[in-house]
C-alpha positions in Angstrom: 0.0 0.0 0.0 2.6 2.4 1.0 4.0 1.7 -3.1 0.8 2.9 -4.2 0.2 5.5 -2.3 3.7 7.4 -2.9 3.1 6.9 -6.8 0.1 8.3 -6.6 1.3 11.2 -5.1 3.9 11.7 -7.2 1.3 11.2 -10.8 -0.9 13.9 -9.2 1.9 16.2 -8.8 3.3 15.4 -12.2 -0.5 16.3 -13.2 -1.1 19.2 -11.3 2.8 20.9 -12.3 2.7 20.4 -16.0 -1.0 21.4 -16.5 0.5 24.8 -16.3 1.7 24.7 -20.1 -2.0 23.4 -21.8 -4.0 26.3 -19.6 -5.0 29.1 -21.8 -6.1 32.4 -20.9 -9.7 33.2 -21.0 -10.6 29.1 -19.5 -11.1 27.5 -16.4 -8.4 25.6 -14.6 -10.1 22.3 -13.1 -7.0 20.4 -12.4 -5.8 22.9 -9.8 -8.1 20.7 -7.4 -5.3 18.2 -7.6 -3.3 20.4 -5.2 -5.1 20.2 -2.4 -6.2 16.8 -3.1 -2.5 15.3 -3.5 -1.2 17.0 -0.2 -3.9 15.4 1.3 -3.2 12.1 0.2 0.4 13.3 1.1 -0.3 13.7 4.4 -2.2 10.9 5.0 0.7 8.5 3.7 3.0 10.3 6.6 0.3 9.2 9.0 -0.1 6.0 8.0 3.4 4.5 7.0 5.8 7.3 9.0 8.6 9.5 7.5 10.8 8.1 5.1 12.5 9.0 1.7 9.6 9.4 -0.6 6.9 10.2 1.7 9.1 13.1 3.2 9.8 14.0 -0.3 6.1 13.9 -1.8 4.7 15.9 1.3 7.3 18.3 1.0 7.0 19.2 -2.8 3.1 18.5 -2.2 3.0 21.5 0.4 4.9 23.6 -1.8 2.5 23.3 -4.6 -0.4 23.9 -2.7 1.0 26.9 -1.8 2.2 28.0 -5.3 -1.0 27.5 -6.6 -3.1 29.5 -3.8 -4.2 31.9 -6.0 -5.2 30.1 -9.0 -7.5 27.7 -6.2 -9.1 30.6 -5.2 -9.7 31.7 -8.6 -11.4 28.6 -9.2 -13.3 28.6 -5.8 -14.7 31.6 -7.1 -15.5 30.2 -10.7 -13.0 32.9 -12.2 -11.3 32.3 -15.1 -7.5 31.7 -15.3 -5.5 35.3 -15.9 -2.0 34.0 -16.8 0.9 32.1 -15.5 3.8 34.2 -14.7 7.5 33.0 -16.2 8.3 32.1 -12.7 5.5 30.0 -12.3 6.4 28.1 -15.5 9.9 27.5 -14.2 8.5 26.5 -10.9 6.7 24.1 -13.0 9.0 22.7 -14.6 11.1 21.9 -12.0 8.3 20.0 -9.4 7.4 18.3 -12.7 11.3 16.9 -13.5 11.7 16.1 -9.5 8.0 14.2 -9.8 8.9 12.4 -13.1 12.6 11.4 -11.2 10.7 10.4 -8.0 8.3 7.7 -10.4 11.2 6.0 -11.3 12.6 6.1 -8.1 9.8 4.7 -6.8 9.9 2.0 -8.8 13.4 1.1 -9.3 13.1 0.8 -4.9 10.1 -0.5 -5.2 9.5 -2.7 -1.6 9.3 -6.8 -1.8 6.4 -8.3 -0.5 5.8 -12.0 -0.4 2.3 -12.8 -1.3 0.1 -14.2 1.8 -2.2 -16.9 -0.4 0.7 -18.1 -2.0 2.2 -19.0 1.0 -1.0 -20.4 2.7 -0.7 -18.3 6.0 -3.3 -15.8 7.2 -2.0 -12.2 8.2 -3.9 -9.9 10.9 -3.4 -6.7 12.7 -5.1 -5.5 15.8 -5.2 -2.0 17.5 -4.7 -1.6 21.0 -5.0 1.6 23.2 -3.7 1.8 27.0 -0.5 1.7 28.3 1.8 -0.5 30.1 0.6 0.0 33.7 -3.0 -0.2 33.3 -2.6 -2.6 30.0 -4.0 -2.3 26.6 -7.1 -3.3 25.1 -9.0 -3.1 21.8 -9.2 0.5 20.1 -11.9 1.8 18.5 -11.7 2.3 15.0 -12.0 6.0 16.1 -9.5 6.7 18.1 -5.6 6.8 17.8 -3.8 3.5 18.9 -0.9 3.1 21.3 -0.3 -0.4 19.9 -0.3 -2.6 16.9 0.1 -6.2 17.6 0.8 -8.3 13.9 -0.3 -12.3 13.7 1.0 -14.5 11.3 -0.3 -18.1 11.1 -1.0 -20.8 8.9 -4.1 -21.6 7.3 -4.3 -25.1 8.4 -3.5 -24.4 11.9 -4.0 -26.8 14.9 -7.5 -26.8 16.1 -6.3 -27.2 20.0 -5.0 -23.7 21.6 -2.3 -25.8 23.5 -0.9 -27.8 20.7 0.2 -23.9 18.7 3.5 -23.9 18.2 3.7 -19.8 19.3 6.9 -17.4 18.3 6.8 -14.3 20.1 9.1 -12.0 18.1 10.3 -8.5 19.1 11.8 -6.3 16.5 14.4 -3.9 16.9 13.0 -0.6 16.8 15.4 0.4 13.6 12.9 -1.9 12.1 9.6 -2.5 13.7 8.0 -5.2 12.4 7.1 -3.8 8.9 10.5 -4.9 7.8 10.5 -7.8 9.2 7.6 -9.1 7.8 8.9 -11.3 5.1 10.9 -13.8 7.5 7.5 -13.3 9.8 5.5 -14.6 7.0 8.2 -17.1 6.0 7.9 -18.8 9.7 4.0 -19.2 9.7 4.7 -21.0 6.5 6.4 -23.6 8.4 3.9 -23.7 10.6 4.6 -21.4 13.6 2.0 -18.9 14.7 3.7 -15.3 14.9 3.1 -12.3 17.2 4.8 -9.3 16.7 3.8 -5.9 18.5 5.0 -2.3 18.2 4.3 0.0 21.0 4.0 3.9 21.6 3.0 4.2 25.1 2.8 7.3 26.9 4.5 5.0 30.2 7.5 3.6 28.3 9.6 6.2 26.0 12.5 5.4 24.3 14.3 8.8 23.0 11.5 11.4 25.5 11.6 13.8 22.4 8.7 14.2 19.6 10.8 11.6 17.9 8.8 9.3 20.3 5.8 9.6 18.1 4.9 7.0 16.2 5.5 8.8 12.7 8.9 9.5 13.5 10.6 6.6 15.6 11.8 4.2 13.3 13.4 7.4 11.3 14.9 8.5 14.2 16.6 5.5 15.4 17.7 4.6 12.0 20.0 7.8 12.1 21.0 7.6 15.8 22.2 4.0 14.6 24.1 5.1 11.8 25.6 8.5 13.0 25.6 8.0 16.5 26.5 4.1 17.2 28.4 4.7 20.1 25.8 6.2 21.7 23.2 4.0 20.5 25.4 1.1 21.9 25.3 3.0 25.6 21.8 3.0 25.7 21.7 -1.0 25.4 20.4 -1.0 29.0 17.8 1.2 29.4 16.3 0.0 25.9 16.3 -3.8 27.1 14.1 -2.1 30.1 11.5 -1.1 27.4 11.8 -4.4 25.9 10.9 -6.3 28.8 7.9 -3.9 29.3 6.9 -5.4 25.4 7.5 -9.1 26.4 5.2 -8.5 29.9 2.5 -7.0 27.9 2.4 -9.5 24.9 2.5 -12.2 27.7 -0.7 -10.8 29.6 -2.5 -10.2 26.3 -2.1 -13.6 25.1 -2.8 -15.3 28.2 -6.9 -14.9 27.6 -6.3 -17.4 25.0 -3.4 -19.5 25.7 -3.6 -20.0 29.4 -1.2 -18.9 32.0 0.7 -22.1 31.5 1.6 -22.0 27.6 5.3 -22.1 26.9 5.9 -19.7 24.3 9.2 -19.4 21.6 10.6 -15.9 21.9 12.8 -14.6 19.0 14.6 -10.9 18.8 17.0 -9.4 16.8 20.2 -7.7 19.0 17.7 -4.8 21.0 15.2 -7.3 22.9 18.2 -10.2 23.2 18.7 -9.4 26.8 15.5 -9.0 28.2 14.6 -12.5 26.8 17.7 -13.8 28.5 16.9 -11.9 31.6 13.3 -13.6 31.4 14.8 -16.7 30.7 16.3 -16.4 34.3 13.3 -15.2 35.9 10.1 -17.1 34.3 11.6 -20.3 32.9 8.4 -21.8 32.3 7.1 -19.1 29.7 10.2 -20.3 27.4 10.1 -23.0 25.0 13.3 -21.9 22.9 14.8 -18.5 22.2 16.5 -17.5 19.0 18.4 -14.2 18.3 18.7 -13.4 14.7 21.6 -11.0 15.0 23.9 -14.3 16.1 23.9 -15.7 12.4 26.5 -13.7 10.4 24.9 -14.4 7.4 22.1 -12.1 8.1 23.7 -8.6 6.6 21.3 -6.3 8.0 20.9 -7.1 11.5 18.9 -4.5 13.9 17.2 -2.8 10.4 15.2 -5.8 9.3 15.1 -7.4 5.8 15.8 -4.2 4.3 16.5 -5.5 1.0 13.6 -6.3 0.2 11.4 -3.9 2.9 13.8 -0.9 1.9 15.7 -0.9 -0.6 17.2 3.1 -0.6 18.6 2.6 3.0 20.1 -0.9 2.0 21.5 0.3 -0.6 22.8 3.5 1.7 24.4 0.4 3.7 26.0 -0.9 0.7 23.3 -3.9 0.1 21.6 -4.7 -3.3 18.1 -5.5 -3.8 17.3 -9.0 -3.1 14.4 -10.3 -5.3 14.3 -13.6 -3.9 14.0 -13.4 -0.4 17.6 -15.1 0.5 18.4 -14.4 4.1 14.5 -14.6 4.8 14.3 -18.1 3.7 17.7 -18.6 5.6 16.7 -17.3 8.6 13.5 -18.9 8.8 15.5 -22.3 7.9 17.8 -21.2 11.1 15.2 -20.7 13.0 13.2 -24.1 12.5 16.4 -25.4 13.3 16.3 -24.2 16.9 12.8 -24.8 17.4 12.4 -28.4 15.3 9.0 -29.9 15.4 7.5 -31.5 18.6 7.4 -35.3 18.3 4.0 -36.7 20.1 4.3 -39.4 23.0 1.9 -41.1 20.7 4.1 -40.7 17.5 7.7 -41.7 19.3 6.0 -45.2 21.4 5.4 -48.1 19.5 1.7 -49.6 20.4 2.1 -53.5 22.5 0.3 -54.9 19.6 3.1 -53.4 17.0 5.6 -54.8 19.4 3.8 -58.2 19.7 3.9 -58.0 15.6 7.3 -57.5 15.5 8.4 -60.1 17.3 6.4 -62.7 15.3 7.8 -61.6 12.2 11.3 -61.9 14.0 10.1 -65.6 14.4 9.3 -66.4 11.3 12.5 -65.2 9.2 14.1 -67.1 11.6 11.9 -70.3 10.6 12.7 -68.9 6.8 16.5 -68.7 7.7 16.6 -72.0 9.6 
């Protein structure tokens, strides 16, 4: 969706910028409309999917052109015919025009990956929580801003029985979140596993107590604290696995209406949440199946961002990573993880019935007969 919606953007301002040169004097200008209409669109995209290249980029030059075009909007408004565009309105418009035609290609030369959910026969949901981590979370309305998005992944054919789910609990690194992680989640339902992943914002549990907090800006944020400040980012390793076990308490107490108090659950992080798993590991060894940290495989180039290569494709190429269309580390990592956590082997399945036994050992008789 996110795709879509920055290519629209940029269309409409390639629309609204080069209408400029077919507008007469003496006629109507309908097409100015477009200029409200794409900042809007503009702004919802921020909202939705957070500041990052091209939706900075296509508010930004969608502001700009609502603004250059006040007047002739109010012309319109007023069902006035066009005057004429000044020479420094044409140049204006040619340049949002070559910057909207660049940003097209852009687009979809970095077009994101996505693995397709039908094809992979798992089932993809996303609930809205609001509340916070001392008086817990709880369905949002559909009017109201959420303080938490909690992400399931599961299979179609899924067992039946509550207590036989095999259940990952995974917990992104906030250079991440889970959007760009999404392809190894999906990857690991396919194998069976049902997925949980959550993102917070909280008013109780801030991670850089500036706006950047917000949930349009964090990842962003983090991103460049990781690259141009890693020292510091490294210092903070402490206080962040604070927030992290925060997440893992509140995932544990939402689940526990439909799992039990009892249910063992796998638990899977990439290098921010490693230590508060370990430290829960310590302290509630009965809520662990198996834990799995994907930033101890080498292999995975892009620990702490997510599967950039395929989620974002500017900032790994910013890292020095190409494009990757055929999801290799995804498929690696979710080989690595099934690894860890293989399949449970039933009582049932590993203990040979009495009247198999009794079976076997008449056959034993007879090739002995056969052999005598």
């Amino acid at each position: 969706m996110k795709f879509y919606g920055e290519l629209l953007v940029f269309i409409l301002l390639f629309i609204t910028n080069f209408r400029v040169f077919f507008v007469k004097s003496a006629r109507h200008d309908p097409l100015v409309v477009l200029a409200p209409a794409t900042f809007i669109i503009a702004l919802l995209q921020i909202f939705s999917f957070g500041i990052e290249v091209f939706t900075a980029l296509g508010f930004i030059i969608a502001l700009l052109v609502l603004l250059s075009n006040f007047h002739a909007i109010f012309r319109y408004s007023e069902n006035l015919y066009v005057d004429h565009y000044s020479p420094l309105m044409m140049i204006w418009a040619i340049v949002t025009s070559l910057l909207s035609a660049i940003a097209i290609v852009g687009i979809v030369i970095f077009a994101p990956l996505e693995l397709n959910n039908a094809s992979l026969n798992i089932n993809e949901s996303q609930y809205r929580l609001e509340g916070n981590f001392r008086s817990g979370f709880s369905k949002a309305p559909f009017y109201t801003s959420a303080d938490a998005f909690v992400y399931k992944f599961e299979p179609v054919n899924k067992e039946e029985n509550a207590e036989d789910e095999r259940v990952i609990l995974f917990f992104p690194d906030k250079r991440g979140d889970t959007e760009h992680y999404k392809p190894y989640l999906k990857l690991l339902a396919s194998k069976g596993f049902t997925v949980y992943s959550a993102d917070f914002f909280a008013d109780d549990c801030k991670w850089l107590h500036t706006i950047e907090d917000i949930k349009i800006l964090r990842r962003i944020a983090f991103v460049i604290r990781g690259e141009l400040k890693p020292a510091f980012f490294a210092s903070q390793r402490e206080y962040y696995s604070y927030n992290i076990s925060l997440e893992i308490n509140a995932m544990l107490n939402l689940l526990q209406e439909k799992y039990g108090p009892d249910k063992a659950y796998y638990f899977v992080s990439d290098s921010m949440g490693n230590t508060a798993i370990n430290d829960l590991l310590i302290k509630q060894k009965s809520k662990v199946k198996g834990s799995f940290f994907l930033n101890t495989i080498p292999d995975f180039t892009s620990s702490g961002y997510g599967f950039i290569k395929q989620t974002d494709p500017i900032l790994a190429r910013y890292k020095g990573l190409k494009k990757d269309n055929y999801f290799t580390e995804a498929k690696l990592m979710a080989e690595k993880t099934l690894e860890k956590f293989p399949p449970e082997i039933k009582e049932s399945e590993e203990t040979e019935s009495p009247e198999a036994g009794e079976d076997g050992k008449e056959s034993e008789a007879v090739n002995e007969e056969a052999a005598k």
